[in-house]
Structures are given as C-alpha cells and as structure tokens.
C-alpha positions as CSV (number, residue, x, y, z in Angstrom):
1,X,17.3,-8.2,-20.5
2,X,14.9,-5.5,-21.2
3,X,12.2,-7.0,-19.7
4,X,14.0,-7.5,-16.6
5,X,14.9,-3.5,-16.8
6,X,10.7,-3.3,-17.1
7,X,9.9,-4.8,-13.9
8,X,12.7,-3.4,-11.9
9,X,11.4,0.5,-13.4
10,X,7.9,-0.8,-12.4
11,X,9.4,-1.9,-9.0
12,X,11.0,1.1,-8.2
13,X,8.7,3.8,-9.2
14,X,5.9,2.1,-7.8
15,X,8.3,2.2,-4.5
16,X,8.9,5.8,-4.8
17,X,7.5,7.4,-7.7
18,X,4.0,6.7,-7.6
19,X,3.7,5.5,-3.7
20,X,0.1,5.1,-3.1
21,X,0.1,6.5,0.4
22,X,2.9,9.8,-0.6
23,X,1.8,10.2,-4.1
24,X,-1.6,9.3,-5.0
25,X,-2.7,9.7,-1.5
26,X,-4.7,6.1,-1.1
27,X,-4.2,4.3,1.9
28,X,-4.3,7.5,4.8
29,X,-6.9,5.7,7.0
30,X,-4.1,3.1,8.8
31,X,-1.7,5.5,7.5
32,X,-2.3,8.3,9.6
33,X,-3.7,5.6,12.5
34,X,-1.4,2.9,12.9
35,X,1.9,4.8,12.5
36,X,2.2,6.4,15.9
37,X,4.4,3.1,16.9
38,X,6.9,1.4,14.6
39,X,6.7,-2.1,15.3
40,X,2.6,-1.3,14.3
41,X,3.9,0.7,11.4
42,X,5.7,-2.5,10.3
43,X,3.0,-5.1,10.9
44,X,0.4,-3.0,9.5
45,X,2.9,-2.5,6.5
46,X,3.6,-6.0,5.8
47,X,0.3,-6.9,6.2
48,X,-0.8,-4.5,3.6
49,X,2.1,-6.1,1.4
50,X,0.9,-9.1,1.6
51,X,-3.0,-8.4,1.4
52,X,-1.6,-6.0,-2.2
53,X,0.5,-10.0,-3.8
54,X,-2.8,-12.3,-2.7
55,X,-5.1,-9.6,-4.3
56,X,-3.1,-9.4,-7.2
57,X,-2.2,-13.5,-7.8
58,X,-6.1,-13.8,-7.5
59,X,-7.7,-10.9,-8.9
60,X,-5.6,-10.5,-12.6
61,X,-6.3,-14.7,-13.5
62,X,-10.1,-13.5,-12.5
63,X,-10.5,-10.4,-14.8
64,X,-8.4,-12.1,-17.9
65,X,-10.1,-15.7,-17.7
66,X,-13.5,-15.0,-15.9
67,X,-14.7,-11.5,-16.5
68,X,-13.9,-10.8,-20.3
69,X,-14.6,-13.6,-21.7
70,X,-18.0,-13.3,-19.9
71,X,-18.3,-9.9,-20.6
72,X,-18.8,-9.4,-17.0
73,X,-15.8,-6.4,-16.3
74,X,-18.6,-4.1,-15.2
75,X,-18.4,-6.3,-11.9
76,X,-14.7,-5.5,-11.2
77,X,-14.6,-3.4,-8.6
78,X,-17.3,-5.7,-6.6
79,X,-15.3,-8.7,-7.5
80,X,-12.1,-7.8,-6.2
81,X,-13.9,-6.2,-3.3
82,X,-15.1,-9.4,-2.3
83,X,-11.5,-11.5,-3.1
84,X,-9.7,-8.8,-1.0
85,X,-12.0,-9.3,2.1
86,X,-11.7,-12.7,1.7
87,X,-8.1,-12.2,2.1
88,X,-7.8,-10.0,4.5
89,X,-10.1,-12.6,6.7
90,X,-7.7,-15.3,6.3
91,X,-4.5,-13.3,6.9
92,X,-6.5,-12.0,10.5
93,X,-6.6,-15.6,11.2
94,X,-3.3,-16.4,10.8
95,X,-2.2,-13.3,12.4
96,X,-4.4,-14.3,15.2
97,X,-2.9,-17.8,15.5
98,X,0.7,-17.1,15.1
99,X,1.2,-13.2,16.4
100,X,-1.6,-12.4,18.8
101,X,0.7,-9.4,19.8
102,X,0.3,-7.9,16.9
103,X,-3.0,-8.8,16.0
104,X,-4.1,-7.4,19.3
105,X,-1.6,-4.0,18.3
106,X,-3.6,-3.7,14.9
107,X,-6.7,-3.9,16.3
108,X,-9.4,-2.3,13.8
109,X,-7.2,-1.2,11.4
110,X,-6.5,-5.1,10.5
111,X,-10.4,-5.3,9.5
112,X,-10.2,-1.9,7.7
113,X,-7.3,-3.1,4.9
114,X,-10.5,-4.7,3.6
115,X,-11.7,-1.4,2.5
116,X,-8.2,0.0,2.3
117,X,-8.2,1.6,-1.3
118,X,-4.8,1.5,-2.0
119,X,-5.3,-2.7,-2.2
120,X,-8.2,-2.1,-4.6
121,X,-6.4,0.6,-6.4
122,X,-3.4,-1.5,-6.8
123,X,-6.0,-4.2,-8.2
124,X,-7.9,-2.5,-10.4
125,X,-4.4,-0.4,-11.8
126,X,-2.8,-3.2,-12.7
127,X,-5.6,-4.0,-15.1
128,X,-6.2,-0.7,-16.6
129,X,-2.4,0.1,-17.2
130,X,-2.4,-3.8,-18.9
131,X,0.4,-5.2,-17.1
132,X,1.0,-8.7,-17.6
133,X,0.7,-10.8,-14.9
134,X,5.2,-10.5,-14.3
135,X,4.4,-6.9,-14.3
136,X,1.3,-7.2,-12.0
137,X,3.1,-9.0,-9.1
138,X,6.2,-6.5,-9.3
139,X,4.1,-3.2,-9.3
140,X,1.8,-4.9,-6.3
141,X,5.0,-5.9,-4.7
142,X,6.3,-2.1,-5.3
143,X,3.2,-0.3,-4.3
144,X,3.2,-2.4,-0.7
145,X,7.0,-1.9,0.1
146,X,6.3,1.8,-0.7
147,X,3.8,1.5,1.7
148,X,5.9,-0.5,4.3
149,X,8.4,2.5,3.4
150,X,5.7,4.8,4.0
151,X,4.8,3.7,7.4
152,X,8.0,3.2,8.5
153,X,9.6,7.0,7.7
154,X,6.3,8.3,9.2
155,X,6.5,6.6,12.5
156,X,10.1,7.4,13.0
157,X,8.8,11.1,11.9
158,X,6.0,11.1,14.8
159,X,8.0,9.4,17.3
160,X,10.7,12.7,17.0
161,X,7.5,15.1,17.2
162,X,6.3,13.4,20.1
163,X,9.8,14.3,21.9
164,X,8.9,18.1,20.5
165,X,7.8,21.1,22.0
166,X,5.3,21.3,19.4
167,X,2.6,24.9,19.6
168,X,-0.6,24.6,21.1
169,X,-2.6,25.5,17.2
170,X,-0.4,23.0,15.8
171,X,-0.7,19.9,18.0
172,X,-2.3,17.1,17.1
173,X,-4.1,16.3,13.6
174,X,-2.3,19.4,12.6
175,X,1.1,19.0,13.2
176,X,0.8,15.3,11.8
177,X,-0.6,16.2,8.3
178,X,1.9,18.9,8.2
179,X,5.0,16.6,8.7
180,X,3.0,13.7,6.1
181,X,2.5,16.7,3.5
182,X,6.7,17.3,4.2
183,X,7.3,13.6,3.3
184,X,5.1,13.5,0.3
185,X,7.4,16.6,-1.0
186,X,9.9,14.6,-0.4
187,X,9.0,11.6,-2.5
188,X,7.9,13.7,-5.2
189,X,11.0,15.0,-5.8
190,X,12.5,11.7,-6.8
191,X,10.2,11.6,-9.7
192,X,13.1,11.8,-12.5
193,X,15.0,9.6,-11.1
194,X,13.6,6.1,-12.0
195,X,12.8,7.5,-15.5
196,X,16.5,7.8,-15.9
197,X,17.7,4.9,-14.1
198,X,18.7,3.2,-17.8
199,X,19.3,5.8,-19.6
C-alpha cells in the first residue's frame, strides 16, 4: 500500500507540482507555438505524452543494462537523444497515416518534440532521482499529462485574450508570456498540497 501511495505522490506532483512546462520551464518552444488552438494544444499534448512513456520504456532498460555495466553513462544524453528521435519519427508516421489533420495542424512543431527538452529532461530525471522503472513510467506519465494540462489551460487562456481589447505595448509576445507567467503562479501555489496528500 505504500508503494502505491509512492507512485500516485510521483503522479500527481509531477502533474502539478513540478510541471515541466509551469515549473521548471522546459518544453516553451510548442508551448508557446502550438497553443493558440485547442484541438493543436491537445494533439501536440498527447503526442508529447506519448513521445515522454516510449522514451522512458526504452531509455531506463538502456542506462541500467547497457550503459553501467559498460561504463558508458557519459553517453546518456546522446543516447536518449538518439532513442527519442527515433520515436518521435515513428509516432510522425503514424500520425501521418491515421490523422493527416492533425499531422498537417502540428506541422513543425511535430519534428521539434525531437529536441523538445522536457522529453529528454523527463529521461534523464528519472535516472538521476533513481526511480525504479514503476516509478519511471508514473513520473513520465505525470510530467506529460501536466503538459497536456499545460497546453490545454493555456489555449483556453489565449483563445479569451484573443476576444480582448488587449493595449497596443502589450499585444502579442507580451501579453502571452504575461498570462503563461499568471498560470505558472498558479501552479506553484499548489506546491504543499501533494506533500500532504497522506498525511
């Protein structure tokens, strides 16, 4: 039973504590570019999601039972580069066979989760906080739907600035970092929370 309490603190704070877009602030690239429409918001997030579980099913078995015992680690970060590219390849294929629309709706920010840094940062943060692999897949699973969660609140966010009569200095760039920095108070004021959650 405490295990299971484990993952589902992992699960949630990596939702809402430490959301890699909110929080750490990896991830603003599609964030910022693919969030002006929510069914985009959702595909992009998704696809993150499920780039962040096909990095992390192949990336922890690589460092634990290839790297290590090679004493290869030092290659890590190229490593995982290269397995998250790989993945993000295949999921463009598929996206390409079975949802052209969206495909076509992502455009280059499908190509551009390949350098996405909150992917390799989930990755390469599951290894140096030594989660086990349970642990890995929950806190990968958490960091995407807090990305998913992410993109969603922003896009509904734009879309009602978009219907605003918004100043001349502030439109644009400005006005959109200004609302993300309102969200990212937001999510850091939930901090205590999780902590608690089984107290």
């Amino acid at each position: 039973m405490e295990g299971f309490k484990n993952l589902i603190v992992i699960l949630l704070s990596s939702v809402l504590v430490n959301n890699y877009v909110l929080s750490r602030f990896l991830g603003i690239c599609p964030f910022l570019g693919v969030s002006k429409k929510l069914n985009q918001a959702v595909g992009m997030g998704v696809s993150v999601t499920a780039v962040m579980l096909l990095a992390t099913f192949a990336t922890w078995p690589i460092q634990y039972f290839v790297l290590e015992p090679l004493g290869l680690a030092y290659l890590q970060t190229i490593v995982f580069i290269l397995i998250i590219a790989s993945l993000v390849q295949i999921l463009e294929i598929i996206l390409k066979r079975f949802s052209p629309a969206l495909h076509q709706g992502l455009g280059v920010y499908l190509p551009l989760i390949t350098t996405n840094c909150a992917v390799l940062g989930v990755a390469i943060n599951n290894i140096t906080d030594q989660y086990t692999f349970i642990e890995s897949v929950f806190s990968s699973l958490g960091c995407g739907l807090g990305f998913l969660l992410a993109m969603v609140l922003f896009s509904g966010l734009r879309s009602r600035i978009d219907e605003m009569e918004v100043p001349d200095n502030f439109r644009g760039v400005a006005i959109t970092l200004i609302a993300a920095s309102f969200i990212s108070l937001a999510f850091m004021g939930l901090a205590g929370i999780v902590d608690n959650l089984f107290a």
